[in-house]
C-alpha positions as CSV (number, residue, x, y, z in Angstrom):
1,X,0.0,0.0,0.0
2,X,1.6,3.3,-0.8
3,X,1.8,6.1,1.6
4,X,0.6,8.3,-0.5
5,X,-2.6,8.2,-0.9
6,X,-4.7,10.9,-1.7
7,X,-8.3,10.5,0.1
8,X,-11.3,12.2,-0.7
9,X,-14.9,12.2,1.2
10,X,-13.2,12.6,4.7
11,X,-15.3,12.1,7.6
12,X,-14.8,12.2,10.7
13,X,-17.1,9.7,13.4
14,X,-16.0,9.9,17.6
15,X,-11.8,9.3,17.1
16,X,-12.1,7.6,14.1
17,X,-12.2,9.2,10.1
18,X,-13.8,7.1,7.1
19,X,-11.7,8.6,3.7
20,X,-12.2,7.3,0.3
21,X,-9.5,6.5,-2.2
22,X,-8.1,4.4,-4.9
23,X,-5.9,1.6,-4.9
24,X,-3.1,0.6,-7.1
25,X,-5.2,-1.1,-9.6
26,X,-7.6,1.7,-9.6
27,X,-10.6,0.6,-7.5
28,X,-12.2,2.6,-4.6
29,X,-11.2,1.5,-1.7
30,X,-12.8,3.2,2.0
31,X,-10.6,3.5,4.9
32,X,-11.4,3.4,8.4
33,X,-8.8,4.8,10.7
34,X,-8.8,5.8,14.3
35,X,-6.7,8.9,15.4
36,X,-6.7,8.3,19.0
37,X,-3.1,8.1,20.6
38,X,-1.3,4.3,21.3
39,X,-4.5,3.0,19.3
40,X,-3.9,1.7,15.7
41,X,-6.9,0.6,14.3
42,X,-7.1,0.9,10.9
43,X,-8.7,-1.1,8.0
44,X,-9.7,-1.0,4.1
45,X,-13.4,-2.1,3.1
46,X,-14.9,-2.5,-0.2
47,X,-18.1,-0.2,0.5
48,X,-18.6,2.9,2.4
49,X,-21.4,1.8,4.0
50,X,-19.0,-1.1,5.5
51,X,-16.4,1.4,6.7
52,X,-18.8,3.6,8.4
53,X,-20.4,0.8,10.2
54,X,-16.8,-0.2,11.9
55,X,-16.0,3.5,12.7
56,X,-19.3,3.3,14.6
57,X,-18.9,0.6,16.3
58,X,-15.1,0.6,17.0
59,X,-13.6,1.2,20.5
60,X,-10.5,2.2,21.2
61,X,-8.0,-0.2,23.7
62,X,-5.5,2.8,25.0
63,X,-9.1,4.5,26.6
């Protein structure tokens, strides 16, 4: 995954923000990611609906 990505559709839900973007081959791809300190969670998901259903529900460790 390159570190580069450029996101679009940023949103942020509690500690966590839901970005859209495209992967190497072109397809979207929605990342969920939490921004909380010492917490790390971060995953890709074919649909939005997917990724803003995990920022919802996630909850951080480091609390």
């Amino acid at each position: 995954m390159p570190a580069n990505r450029r996101f679009r559709d940023l949103i942020r839900i509690g500690p966590v923000q839901v970005g859209t973007s495209n992967d190497a081959r072109g397809r979207g791809k929605h990342t969920a990611a939490c921004t909380a300190p010492r917490c790390g969670f971060s995953a890709d998901y074919d649909s939005r609906t997917a990724a803003e259903l995990a920022a919802r529900t996630h909850r951080c460790p480091a609390r």
